[in-house]
N, C-alpha and C positions, 0 to 999 in steps of 0.2 A: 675499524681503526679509528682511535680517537681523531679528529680536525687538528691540524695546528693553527690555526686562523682564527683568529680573535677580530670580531668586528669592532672599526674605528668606532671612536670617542662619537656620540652625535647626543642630542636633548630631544630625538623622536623618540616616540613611547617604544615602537617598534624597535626601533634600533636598542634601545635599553633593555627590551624581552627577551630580545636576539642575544645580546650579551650574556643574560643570565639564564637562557636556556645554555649558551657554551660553556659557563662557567659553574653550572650544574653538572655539564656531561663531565669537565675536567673531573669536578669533585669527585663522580662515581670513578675515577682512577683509584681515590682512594684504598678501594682493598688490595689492587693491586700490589700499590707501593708498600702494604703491611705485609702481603705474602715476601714483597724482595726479601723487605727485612728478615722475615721468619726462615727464610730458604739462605739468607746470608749470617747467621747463626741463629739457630733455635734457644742455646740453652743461655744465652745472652740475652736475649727478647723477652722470654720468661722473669729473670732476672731483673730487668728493666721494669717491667708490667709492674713487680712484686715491689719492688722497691719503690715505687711511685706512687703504689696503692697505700703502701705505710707512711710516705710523706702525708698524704694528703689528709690521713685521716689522726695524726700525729696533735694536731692543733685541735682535733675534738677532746682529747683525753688533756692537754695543757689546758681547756676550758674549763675540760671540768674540774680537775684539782684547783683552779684558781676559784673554782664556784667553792670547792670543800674548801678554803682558807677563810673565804670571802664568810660563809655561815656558821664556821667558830668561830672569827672573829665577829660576827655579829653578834652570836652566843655569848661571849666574853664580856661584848661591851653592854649587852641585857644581862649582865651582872649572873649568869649562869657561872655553872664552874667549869671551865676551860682550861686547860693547863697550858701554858706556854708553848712549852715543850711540843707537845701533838702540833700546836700552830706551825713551828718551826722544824717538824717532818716535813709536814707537806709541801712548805715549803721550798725544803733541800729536795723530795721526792719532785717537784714539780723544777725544778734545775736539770734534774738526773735526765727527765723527760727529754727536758729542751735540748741538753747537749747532744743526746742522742737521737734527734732530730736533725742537728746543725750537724752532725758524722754525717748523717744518710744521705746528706747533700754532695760533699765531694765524693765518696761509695757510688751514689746513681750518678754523676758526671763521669767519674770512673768507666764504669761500664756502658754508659752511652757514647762517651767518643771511643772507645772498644770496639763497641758494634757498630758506629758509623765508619771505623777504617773497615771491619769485615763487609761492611755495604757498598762501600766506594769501591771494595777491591768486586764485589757481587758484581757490581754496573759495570764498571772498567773491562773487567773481564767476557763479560756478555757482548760489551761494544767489539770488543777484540775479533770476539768468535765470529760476530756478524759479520764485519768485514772480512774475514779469514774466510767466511765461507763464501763469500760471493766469489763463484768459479774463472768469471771473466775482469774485464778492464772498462765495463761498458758505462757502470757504476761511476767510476776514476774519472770518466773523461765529462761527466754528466755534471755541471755546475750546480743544480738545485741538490742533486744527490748530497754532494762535498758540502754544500750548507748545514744540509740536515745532518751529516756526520760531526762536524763542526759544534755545529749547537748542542748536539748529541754529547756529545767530549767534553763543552766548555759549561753548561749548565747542568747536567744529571751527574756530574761525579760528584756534584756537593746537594743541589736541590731535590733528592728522593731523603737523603741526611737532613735536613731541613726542615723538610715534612715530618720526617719521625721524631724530634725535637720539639717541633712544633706542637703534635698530637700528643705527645709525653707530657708537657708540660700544658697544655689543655685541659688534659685527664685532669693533672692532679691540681690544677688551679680551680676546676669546677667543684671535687671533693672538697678543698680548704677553703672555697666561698661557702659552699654549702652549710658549713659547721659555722661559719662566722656572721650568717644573715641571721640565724637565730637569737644571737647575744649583741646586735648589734647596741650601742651606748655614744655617750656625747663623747666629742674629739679633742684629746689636748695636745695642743704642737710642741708643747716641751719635750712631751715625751717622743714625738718623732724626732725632735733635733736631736736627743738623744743616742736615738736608733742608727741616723747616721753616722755621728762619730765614733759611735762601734765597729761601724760598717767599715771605716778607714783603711785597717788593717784587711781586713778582707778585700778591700778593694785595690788595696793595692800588691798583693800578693798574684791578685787576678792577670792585674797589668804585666806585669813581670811574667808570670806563664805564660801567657797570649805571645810575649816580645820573643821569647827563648822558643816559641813552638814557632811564631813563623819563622826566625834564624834559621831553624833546623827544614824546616819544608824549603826554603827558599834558595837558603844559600850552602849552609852547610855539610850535606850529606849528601856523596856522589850515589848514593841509591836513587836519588829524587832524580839525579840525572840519567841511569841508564833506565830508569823506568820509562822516561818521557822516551829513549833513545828505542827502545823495543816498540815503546807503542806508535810510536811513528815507523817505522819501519812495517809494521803491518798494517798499517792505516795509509801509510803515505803512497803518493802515485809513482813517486820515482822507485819504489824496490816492491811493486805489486807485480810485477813479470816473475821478478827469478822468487818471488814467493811461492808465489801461483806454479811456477814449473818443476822447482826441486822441492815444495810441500814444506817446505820451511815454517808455514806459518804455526804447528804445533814446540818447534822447538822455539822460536821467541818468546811465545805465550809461555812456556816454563822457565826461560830466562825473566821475563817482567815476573812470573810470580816469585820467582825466586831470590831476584831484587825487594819484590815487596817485602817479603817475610822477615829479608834481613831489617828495611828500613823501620817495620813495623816493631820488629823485636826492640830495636834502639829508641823508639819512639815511647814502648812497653814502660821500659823504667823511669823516663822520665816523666810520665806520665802519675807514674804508683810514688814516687818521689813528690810531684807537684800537690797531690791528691792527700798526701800525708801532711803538708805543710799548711792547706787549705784547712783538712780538720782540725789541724792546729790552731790558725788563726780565729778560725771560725768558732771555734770551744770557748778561745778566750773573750769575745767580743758575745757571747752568749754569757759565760758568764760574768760581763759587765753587766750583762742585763739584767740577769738573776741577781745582782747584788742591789742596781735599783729594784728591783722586783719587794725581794726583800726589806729593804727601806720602806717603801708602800707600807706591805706589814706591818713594820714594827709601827708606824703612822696610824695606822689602823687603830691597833693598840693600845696606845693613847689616845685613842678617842679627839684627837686632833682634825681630821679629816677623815669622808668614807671612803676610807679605800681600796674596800671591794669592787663599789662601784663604780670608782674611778677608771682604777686597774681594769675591771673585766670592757668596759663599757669602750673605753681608749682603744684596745685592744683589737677588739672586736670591727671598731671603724676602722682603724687604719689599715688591721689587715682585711677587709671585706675591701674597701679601695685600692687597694695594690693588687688585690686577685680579679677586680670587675678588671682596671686598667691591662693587667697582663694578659688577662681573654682575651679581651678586644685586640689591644698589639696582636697578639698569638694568631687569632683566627686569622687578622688581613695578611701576617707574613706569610701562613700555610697557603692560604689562598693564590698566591701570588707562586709561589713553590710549584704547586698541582698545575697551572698552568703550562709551568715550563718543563714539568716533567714529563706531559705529553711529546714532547720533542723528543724524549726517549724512546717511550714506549712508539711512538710512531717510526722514529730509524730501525726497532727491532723487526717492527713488523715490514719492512721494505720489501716485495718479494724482488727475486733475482733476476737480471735481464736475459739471464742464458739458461735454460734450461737441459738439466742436465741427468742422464740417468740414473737411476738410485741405484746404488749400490751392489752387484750383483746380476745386475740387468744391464747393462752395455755390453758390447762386446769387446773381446778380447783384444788387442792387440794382436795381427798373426807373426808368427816367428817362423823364419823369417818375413820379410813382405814380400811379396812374388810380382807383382802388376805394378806395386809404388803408390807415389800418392800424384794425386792430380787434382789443378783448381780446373775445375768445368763454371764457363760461364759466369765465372765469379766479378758482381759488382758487390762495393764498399763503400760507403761515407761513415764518419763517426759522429756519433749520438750529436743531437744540436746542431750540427751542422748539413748544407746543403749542396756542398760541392760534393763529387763521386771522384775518390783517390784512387779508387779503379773500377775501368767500364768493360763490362765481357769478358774478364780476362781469361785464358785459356794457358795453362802450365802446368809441366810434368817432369819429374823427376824419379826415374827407374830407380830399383837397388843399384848401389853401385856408381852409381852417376854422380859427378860431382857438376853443381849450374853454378855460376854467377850471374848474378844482377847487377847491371848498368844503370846509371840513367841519374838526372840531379837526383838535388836534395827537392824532396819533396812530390817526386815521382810516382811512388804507393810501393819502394823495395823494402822498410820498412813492414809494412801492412801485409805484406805477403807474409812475411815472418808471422808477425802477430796471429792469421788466421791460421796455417799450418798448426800453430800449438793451441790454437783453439781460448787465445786471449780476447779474441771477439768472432762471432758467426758472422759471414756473409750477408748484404743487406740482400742479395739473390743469390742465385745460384748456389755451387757447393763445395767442399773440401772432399775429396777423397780417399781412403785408404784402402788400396787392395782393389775398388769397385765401391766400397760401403760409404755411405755418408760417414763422416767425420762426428757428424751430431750424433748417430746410434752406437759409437764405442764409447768403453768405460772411460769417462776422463782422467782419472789418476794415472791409469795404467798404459793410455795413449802419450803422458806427460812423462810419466819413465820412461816410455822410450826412446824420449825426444831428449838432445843436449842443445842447448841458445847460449853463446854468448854474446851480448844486447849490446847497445852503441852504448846506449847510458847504462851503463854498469852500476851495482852496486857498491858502495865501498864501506865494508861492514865491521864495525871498531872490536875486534876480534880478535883471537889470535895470530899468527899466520897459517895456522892449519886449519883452525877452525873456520877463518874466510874461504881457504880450497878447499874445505871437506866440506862445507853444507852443498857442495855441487851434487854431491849423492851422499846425505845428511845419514842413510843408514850406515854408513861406512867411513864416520866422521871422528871416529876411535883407530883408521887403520893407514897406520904411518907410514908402511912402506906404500899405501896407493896413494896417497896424497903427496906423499916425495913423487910418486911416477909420474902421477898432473902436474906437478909442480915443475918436473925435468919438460913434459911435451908443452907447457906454457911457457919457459923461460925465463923461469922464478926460483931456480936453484941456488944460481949465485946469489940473487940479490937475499934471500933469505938465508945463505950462510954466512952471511955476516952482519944480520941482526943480533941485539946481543941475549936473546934465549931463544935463537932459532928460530925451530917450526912454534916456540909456544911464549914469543914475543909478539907483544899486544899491539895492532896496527892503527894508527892514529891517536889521536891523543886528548880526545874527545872528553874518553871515558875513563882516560888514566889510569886503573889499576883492571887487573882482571884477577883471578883468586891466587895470592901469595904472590903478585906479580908489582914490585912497586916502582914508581910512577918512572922514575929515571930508565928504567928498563923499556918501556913504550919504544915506539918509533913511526916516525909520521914518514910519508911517500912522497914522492914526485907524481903525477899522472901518469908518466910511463911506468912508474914501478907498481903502481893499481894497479894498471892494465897487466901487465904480467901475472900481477895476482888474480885479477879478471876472470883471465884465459886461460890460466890452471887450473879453476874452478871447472869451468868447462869443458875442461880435459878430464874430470873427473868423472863423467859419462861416457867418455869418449872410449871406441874399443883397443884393447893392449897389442904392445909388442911381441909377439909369438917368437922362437920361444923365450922365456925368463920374464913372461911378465910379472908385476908386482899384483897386479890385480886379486880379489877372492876369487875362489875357485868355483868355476861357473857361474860367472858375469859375464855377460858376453856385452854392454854397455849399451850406450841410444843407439836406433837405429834410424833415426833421423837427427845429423849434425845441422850445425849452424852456425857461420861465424859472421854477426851483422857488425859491420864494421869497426869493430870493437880495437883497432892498434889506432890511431887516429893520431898519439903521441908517442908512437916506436918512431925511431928511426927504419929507411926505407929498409937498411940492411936484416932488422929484426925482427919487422916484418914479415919478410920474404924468408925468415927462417922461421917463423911461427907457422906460415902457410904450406910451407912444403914441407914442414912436421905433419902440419893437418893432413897434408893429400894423404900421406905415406899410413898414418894413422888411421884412416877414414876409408881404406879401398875396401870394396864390398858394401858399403854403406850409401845409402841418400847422404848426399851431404849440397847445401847452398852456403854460399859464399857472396857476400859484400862487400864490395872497397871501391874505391877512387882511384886505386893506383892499380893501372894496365901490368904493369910487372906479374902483381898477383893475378889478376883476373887470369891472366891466358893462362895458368896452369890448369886451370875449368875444363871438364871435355865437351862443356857447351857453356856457350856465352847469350844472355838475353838481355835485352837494350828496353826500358823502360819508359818511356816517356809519356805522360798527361795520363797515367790509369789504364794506360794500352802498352800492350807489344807489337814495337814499332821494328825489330829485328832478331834474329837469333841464329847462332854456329858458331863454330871453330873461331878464337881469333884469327886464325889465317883465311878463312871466309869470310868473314866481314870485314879485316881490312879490305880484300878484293873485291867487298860490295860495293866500297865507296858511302855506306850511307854516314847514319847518325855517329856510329862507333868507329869507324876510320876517323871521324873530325875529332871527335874526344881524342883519339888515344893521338893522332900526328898533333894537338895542340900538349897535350899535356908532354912528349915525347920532344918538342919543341924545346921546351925549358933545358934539356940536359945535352942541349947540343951545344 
């Protein structure tokens, strides 16, 4: 793995070695970054190569026809016979050249910012994957990690682009110096003042493209926006749970490319459009020059001045100058590029904190689970930190058993969750299913079996089926299951009377979804999320026998979970969500979260949490009669409603 650590600025010899020993190893990234390009379109890269080898060697053949005017017209003026005419071929033939030169210019820009959207989309996508596949949350909670993700995101979606730019225009500046060290000749500034106010139109055409392309990046194309909104979502910490648990992160990833292609298609035209106008201006400001050119000639001609060797000799300085100065720029921007590109290549190479079975090799999930799952001896701290959120702990959960967790905020009832789905391993001890470690079964298929509804929920600007149906994303086309999640969360009403139903767009983020415009959207309350929440995760959850809506032969998770996810029902709705769940859930592992003793007691075991231990556990009608921890919660909070 490349270093990301660049030794500080100092004036030791040493330390300046040290620099350029790093700044050597960056550079060999270099092939690297030429394989992105070539794997993020091939027949674009050839194109580019092709096009830039013709630039460069353009100005050898404009040499040399000014050489063939330059020695008829010297022929002419040593009173040989010379016909005009031929003089004023080559002339026009040396025009023909240069405008076709000055085309190739916006043609290779063309096709370089082309292949730099297909490289940005190359990187972007790779970042995606990398994050998508790290299994756990261990990643998330790690500060230097979210750095390196960070820098990863904010400097590789333009600086691997940069370099190719860079190296493009290297190539074909060392060809055009090459051809012009040969002829070089004395300098006259008239003729550069000239060159610039040719340049005008060209340059101000540039302006004007630059201003309309960033509009469009910037402000006005809601692709820019759900692009960002996809890729945050598979990058961000807050919706890396129900990623990671319903496998979601493959269908964002073809939501962001799908966004792309559209943004890129819109981007296409205007692009071919800007490119057209360029070689327009660009043709006319060439042939400004070819008319001076010409002038020269006729100068020539009359024997007034040499101006062959004016023309060739000018010529020759000003552009051997303008290709030394663009090297030098060139080389230190690349340079500067390959630096920060390693911040990419090095986030790709991250290995994962969780190690996890390949494919084919974990075991099965058993259907049903016979023994349950149980934490044995399980302590916990998260990554960087040194407090233990749970010590020893010891908890089980039979088929069938419905547990609640007690205890504050900040207890480790949370944490429990998180290990059951295997969002982080144990810093001891172990998870078990059946008997088996939790680490030796297949993670995907351990994660189908499991349903989590999370305190922090996701709220995903979607439609309203598509937010309950990525709960089981295979079945995210089947309306009558996603009505039935939608009736066991308490989101029927509030979604019949949206005004396109199940397939009005939720939030208002992203304002259109396909053929859906903007007035149709509809933004929520937090309690009307959470409904939408809790129908997601009802979407695993097992059917109502008989008439269920469910596919035939799904028999749902077999480990539920409801982490205090009502937070913003009312107590009444609440308590109808839950005693949906019990009715829903018999036969099933199922745990349960809340604050409010109404719900808990419907648990057929109650466990009291407190400092990373279990401090109590039974019947609520056994632990009120204990007197301990959970008699004082529940006679205080019981207190309020007398």
């Amino acid at each position: 793995m490349i270093s990301a650590n660049v030794p500080p600025p100092s004036g030791g010899v040493r330390d300046r070695l040290g620099r350029a020993r790093v700044g050597l190893r960056r550079m060999a990234a270099l092939p690297r970054v030429f394989r992105l390009v070539w794997d993020a379109h091939p027949t674009l890269s050839v194109a580019l190569a092709l096009l830039n080898l013709a630039q460069g060697l353009v100005p050898v053949g404009q040499v040399w026809l000014t050489k063939l005017v330059i020695d008829s017209a010297g022929a002419a003026a040593a009173g040989r016979d010379v016909a005009p005419v031929d003089l004023l071929w080559l002339a026009a033939l040396g025009a023909v050249v240069a405008i076709a030169a000055t085309c190739l210019d916006p043609t290779s820009a063309y096709v370089q910012v082309q292949l730099g959207d297909h490289l940005k989309k190359e990187i972007q996508t790779r970042i995606l994957v990398k994050a998508n596949s790290l299994p756990g949350l261990s990643h998330f909670e790690d500060p230097d990690f979210y750095d390196r993700l960070e820098r990863a995101r904010n400097e590789s979606g333009f600086r691997p682009a940069s370099v190719m730019r860079g190296a493009v225009q290297i190539f074909r500046s060392v060809v055009h110096l090459g051809s012009m060290l040969a002829v070089l000749a004395a300098f006259q500034p008239a003729l550069v003042a000239v060159a610039v106010l040719l340049a005008v139109p060209t340059l101000a055409q540039q302006l004007k493209s630059q201003v309309q392309f960033w509009e469009i990046t910037n402000t006005a194309v809601p692709e820019v926006r759900r692009m960002r909104y996809f890729a945050e979502l598979i990058t961000g910490k807050d919706s890396a749970a129900e990623l990671r648990l319903y496998d979601l992160g493959r269908f964002f990833l073809d939501r962001f490319e799908r966004e792309f292609d559209a943004f890129h298609s819109r981007m296409r035209v205007l692009r071919r459009r800007q490119a057209g106008w360029e070689a327009l201006t660009d043709a006319l400001a060439e042939l400004g020059a070819s008319a001076v050119y010409a002038w020269l000639v006729l100068q020539a001609l009359a024997r007034r001045i040499s101006v062959g060797d004016l023309a060739l000799y000018a010529q020759a300085v000003w552009q051997a100058n303008a290709q030394i100065a663009g090297i030098v720029r060139d080389l230190g921007t690349m340079y500067a590029d390959v630096l920060f590109v390693g911040e990419f290549f090095d986030f790709l190479e991250a290995p994962s904190a969780m190690a996890v079975p390949h494919p084919g090799e974990g075991r099965a999930t058993p259907r049903p689970l016979r023994a349950g799952i149980e934490l044995r001896n399980v302590t916990f701290r998260y990554p960087g930190s040194k407090r233990e959120v749970l010590q020893d702990l010891n908890l089980t959960v039979a088929p069938g058993e419905s547990v609640a967790l007690v205890g504050d905020n900040g207890a480790g009832k949370t944490t429990v969750v998180k290990l059951l789905t295997r969002l982080f391993d144990p810093t001891s001890g172990q998870v078990l299913i059946d008997g088996v470690d939790l680490r030796e079964h297949d993670l995907e298929d351990w994660r189908r079996q499991s349903g989590a509804i999370f305190q922090d929920y996701a709220r995903y600007h979607l439609t309203a089926r598509e937010n309950i149906g990525v709960g089981d994303v295979a079945r995210l086309g089947d309306l009558p299951a996603v009505a039935a999640a939608a009736s066991r969360g308490g989101a029927t009403a509030l979604i019949e009377k949206l005004p396109n139903g199940y397939e009005t767009v939720l939030g208002l983020w992203l304002f259109t979804a396909e053929n859906v415009k903007v007035e149709e959207g509809a933004d929520l309350s937090g309690g009307e999320w959470q409904k939408v929440a809790l129908s997601r995760g009802f979407m695993r959850a097992p059917g109502d026998p008989p008439g269920d809506a469910r596919a035939e032969g799904h028999v749902g998770a077999q480990l539920l979970i409801l982490d205090e996810p009502t937070a913003s029902l009312d107590t009444q709705s609440e308590y109808d969500v839950y005693r949906r769940f019990r009715k829903l859930t018999r036969g099933k592992a199922t745990l349960l979260i809340s604050h409010r003793f109404s719900t808990v007691r419907m648990a057929d075991r109650i466990v009291v949490i407190e400092d990373g231990l279990i401090k109590e556990q039974g019947s609520h009608e056994e632990l009120v009669r204990l007197g301990g921890t959970y008699a004082d919660l529940y006679e205080k909070q019981a207190s309020r409603y007398r």
